[in-house]
C-alpha positions in Angstrom: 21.8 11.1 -4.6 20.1 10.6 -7.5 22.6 12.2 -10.1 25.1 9.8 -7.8 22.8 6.4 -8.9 23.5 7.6 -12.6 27.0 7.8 -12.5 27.1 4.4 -10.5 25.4 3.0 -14.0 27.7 5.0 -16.5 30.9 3.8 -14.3 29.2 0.3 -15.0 28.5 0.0 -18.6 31.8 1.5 -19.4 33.3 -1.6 -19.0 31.3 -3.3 -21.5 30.3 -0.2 -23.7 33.6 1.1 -24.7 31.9 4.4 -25.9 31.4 7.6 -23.9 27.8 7.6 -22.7 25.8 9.7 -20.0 22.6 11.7 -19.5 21.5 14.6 -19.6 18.6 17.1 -17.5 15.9 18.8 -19.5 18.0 22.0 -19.1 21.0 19.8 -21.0 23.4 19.9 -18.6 25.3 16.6 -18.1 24.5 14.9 -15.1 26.3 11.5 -15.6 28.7 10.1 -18.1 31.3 7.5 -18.5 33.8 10.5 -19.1 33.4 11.9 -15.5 35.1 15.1 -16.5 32.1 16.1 -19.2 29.8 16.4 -16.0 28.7 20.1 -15.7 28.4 20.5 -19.4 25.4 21.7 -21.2 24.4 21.3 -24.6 21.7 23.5 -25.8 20.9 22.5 -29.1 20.1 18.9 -28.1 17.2 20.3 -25.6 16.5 22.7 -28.5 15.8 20.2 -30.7 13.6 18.1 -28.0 11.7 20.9 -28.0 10.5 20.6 -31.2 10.5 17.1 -31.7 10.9 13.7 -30.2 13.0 11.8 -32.7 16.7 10.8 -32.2 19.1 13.4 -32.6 22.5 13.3 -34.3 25.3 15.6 -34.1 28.6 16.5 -33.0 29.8 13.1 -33.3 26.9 11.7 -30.7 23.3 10.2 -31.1 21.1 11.8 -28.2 17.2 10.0 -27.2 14.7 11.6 -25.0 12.9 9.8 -22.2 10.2 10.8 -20.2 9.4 9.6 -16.9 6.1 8.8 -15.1 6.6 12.1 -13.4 6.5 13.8 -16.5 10.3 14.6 -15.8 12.7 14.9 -19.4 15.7 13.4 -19.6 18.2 12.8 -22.7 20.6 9.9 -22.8 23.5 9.8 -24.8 25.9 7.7 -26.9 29.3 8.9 -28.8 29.0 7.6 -32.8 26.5 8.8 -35.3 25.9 4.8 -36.4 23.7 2.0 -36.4 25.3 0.8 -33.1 25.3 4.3 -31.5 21.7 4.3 -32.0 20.8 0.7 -30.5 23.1 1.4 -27.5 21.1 4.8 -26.9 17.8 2.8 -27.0 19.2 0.1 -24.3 20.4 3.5 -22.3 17.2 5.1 -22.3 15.9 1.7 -21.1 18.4 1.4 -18.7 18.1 4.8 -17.0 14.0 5.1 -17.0 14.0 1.6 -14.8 16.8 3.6 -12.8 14.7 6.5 -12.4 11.4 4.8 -12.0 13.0 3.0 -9.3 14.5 6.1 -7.4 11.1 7.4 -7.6 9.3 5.0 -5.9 11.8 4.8 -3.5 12.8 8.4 -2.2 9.9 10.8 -4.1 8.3 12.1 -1.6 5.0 11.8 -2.5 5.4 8.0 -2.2 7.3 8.6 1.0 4.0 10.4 2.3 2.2 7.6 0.7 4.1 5.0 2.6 3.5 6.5 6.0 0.1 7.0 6.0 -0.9 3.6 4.7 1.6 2.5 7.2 4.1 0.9 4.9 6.8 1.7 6.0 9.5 0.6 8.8 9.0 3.7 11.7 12.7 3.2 12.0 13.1 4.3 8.5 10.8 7.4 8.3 13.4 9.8 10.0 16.0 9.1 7.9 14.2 9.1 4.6 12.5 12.7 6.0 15.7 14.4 6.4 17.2 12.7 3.1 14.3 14.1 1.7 14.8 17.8 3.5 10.9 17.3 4.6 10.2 18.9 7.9 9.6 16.1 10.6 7.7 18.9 13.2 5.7 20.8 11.0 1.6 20.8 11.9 -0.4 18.6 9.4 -3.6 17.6 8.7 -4.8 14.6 6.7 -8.3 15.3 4.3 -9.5 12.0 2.6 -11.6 13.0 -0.5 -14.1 10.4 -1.7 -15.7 10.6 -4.5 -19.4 9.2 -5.0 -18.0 7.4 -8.0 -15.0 7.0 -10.0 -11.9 9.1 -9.7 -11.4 10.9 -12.7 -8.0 12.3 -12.8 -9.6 15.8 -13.2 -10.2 15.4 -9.5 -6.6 15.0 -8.2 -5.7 18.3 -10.9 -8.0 19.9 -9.1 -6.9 19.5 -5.8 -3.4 19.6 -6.8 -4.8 23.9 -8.0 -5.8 23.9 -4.4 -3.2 22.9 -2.6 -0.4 24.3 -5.1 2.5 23.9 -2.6 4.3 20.6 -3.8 6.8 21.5 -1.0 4.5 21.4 2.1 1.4 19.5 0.6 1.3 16.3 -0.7 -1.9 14.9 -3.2 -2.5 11.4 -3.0 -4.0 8.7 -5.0 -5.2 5.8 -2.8 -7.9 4.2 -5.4 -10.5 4.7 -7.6 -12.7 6.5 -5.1 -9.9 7.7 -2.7 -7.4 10.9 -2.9 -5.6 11.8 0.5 -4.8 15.4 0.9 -1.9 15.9 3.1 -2.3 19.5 4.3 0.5 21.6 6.4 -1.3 24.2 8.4 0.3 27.2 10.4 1.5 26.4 14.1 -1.6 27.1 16.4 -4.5 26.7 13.6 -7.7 25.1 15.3 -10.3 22.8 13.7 -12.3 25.4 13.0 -9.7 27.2 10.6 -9.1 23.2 9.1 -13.2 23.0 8.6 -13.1 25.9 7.0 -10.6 24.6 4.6 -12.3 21.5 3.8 -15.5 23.7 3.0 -13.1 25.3 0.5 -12.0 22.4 -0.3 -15.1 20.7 -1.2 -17.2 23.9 -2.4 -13.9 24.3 -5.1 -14.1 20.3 -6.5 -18.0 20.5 -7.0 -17.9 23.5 -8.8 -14.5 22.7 -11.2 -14.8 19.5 -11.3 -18.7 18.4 -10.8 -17.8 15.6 -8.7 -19.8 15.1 -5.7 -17.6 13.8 -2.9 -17.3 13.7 0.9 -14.4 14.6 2.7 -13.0 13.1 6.1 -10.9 15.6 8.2 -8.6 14.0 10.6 -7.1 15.8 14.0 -4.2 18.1 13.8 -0.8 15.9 14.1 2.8 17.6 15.1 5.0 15.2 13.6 5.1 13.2 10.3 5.3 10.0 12.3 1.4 10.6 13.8 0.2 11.0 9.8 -0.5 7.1 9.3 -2.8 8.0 12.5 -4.7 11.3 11.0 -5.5 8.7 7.8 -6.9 6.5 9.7 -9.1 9.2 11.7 -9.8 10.6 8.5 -11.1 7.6 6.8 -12.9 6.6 10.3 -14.6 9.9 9.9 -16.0 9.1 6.3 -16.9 5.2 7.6 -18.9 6.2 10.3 -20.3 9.5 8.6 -21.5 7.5 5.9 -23.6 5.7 8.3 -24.8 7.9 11.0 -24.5 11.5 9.3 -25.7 10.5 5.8 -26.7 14.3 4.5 -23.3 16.1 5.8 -20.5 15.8 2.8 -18.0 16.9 5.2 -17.2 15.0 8.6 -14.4 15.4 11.1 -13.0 13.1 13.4 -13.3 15.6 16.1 -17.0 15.6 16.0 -18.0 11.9 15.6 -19.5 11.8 19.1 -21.1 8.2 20.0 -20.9 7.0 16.7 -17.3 6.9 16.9 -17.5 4.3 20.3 -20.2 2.4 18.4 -18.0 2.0 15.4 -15.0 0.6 17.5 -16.9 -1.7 19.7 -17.4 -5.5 18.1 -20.7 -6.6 16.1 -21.0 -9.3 18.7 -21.4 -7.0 21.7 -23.9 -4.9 19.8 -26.0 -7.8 19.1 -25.8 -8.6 22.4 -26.7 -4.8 23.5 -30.1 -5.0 21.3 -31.0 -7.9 22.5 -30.5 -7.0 26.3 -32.5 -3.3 25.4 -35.6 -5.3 23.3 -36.4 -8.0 25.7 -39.9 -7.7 24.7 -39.4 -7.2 21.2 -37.4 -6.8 18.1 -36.6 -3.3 17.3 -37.8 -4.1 13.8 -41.4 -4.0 15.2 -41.5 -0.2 15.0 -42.7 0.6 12.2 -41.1 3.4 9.8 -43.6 5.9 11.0 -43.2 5.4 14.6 -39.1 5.8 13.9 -40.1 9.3 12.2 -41.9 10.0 15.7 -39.0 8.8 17.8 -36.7 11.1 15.7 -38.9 14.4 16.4 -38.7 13.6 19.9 -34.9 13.7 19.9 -35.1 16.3 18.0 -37.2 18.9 19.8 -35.2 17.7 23.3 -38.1 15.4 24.8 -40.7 18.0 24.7 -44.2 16.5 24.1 -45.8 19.7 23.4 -43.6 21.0 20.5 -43.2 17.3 19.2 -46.4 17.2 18.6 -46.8 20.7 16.9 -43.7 19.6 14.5 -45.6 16.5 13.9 -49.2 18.5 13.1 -51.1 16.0 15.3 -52.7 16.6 18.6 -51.1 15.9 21.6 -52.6 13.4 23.0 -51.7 11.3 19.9 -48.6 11.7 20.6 -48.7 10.1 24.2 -50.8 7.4 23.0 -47.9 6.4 20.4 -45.2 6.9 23.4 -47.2 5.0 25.5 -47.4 2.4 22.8 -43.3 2.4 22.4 -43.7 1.5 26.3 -45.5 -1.5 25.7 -43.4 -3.0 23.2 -40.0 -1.6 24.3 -40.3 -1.3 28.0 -38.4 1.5 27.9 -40.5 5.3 28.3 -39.2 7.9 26.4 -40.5 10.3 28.1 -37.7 9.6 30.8 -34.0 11.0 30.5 -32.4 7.2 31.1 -35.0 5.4 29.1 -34.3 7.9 26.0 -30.6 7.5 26.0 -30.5 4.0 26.0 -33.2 4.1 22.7 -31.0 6.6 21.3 -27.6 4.7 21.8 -30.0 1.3 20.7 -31.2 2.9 17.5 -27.9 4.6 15.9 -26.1 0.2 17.0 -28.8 -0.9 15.0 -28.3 1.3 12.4 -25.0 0.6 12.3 -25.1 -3.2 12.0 -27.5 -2.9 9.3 -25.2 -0.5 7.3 -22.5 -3.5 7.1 -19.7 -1.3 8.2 -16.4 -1.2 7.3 -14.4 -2.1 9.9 -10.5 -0.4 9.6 
């Protein structure tokens, strides 16, 4: 198709350049020209020369220019005349056919195509068509990672995960913004998320050490078709928003294991006011001071068991029922007691969570 948009152009300009133009891969074969029956030919010495050097070449009764594309592809226009006019017709066609290809980039590369989908920018009509045009497999087991880095993307980062995931046929790196890069990851048919965990561990362990970024990845579920991977981004970055604000030491969080923090993130701010201030009738959560929050934890922690609460915390245990007993009194609610503790537990990570000013997706 692309090779098709070229000779669309050459057929164009012939009308107007009445010279025989075209342009040519970076093996110098002739993909396009104005004399159609030139297609197929390959000049070696030109590409020779571009090897060496990027100035103009002349010869053989032609001027030849290189341009490069953003994707670091070579191509080499052409123009027949070895004159002044030659040359400034070769600079308007190496113009000319850089927009082309910039445009045919953004539109049918596939890493934009895999951009599009997953930040949902594209019509779902259209993302069959442009699969198969793009001989992508619609079926194939994916799985989305969203790398984030704890400051400023270099662009070591996306090389580096680009030597991880070396397959430019099956996985796709992806920019998002300074902070973001999107892995799109094909796994085998029948991996688990233990086997995608394990690749994330990989994953991470391989950026700290290469690159010396710290970052925190988000693993989304496994998806079956390419139309589900605007969902796996969004689990993906869901994992890293509500990580960030209920599993702040883990660097790498899945989707899959989010638990309560994942309802609490979806539910409005409004209702979780409204929760806190059904649960602390008596008081404002923000009575408790920080080290009766550090006892509340251990509790949690060691499963409601006074006796090996209290031996965590190196204090006797009868100081550790007089500060439960004192979370009574202000709260109402005994923590002793299963029902009691849950509804502390679910009040503590909503209040958490309004206080981290989450971002909401």
């Amino acid at each position: 198709m692309q090779n098709r948009i070229f000779q669309n152009a050459c057929n164009q300009l012939k009308k107007d350049i009445h010279r025989k133009i075209g342009i040519m891969d970076e093996n110098g074969y002739i993909i396009a020209c104005s004399d159609e029956s030139k297609v197929g030919y390959q000049k070696e010495a030109v590409i020779t020369h571009f090897e060496m050097s990027n100035e103009d070449y002349a010869g053989g009764g032609y001027i030849f220019r290189k341009i490069e594309t953003y994707n670091k592809n070579i191509y080499v226009v052409f123009c027949e005349g070895e004159d002044e006019i030659a040359r400034g017709f070769a600079v308007f066609l190496a113009a000319h056919f850089s927009t082309i290809k910039q445009y045919y980039d953004e539109k049918y590369d596939r890493n934009s195509f895999i951009k599009n989908i997953i930040l949902d920018n594209i019509l779902p009509s259209d993302v069959l068509y442009k699969t198969r045009e793009l001989k992508l497999s619609v079926e194939s087991e994916r799985v989305v990672f969203l790398v984030r880095s704890h400051k400023t993307v270099e662009v070591s980062l996306v090389d580096v995960l680009q030597n991880i995931f070396p397959d430019a046929a099956k996985d796709f790196i992806i920019r998002i913004d300074d902070r973001d890069v999107a892995v799109v990851r094909e796994v085998k048919s029948g991996s688990d998320m233990d086997d995608v965990y394990k690749l994330a561990q990989e994953l991470h362990d391989t950026v700290a050490s290469e690159a010396m970024v710290k970052v925190s990845v988000g693993i989304s579920t496994i998806v079956e078709t390419i139309q589900e991977l605007a969902r796996a981004y969004r689990e993906a970055r869901i994992a890293l928003e509500v990580g960030k604000v209920f599993d702040t030491e883990k660097n790498i969080i899945s989707y899959d294991n989010l638990g309560i923090g994942r309802l609490i993130y979806q539910l409005p701010t409004t209702l979780c006011e409204l929760f806190l201030n059904e649960v602390f009738k008596k008081e404002s959560i923000t009575v408790l001071d920080s080290e009766t929050i550090y006892t509340i934890q251990k509790f949690f922690e060691n499963n409601l068991n006074v006796s090996e609460t209290s031996r965590k915390l190196f204090v006797h245990r009868n100081t550790l029922v007089y500060r439960l007993d004192k979370i009574k009194k202000l709260t109402g609610l005994d923590l002793r007691e299963f029902d009691d503790a849950i509804i502390f537990k679910v009040a503590m990570m909503v209040n958490k969570y309004l206080t981290s000013e989450p971002t909401r997706l």
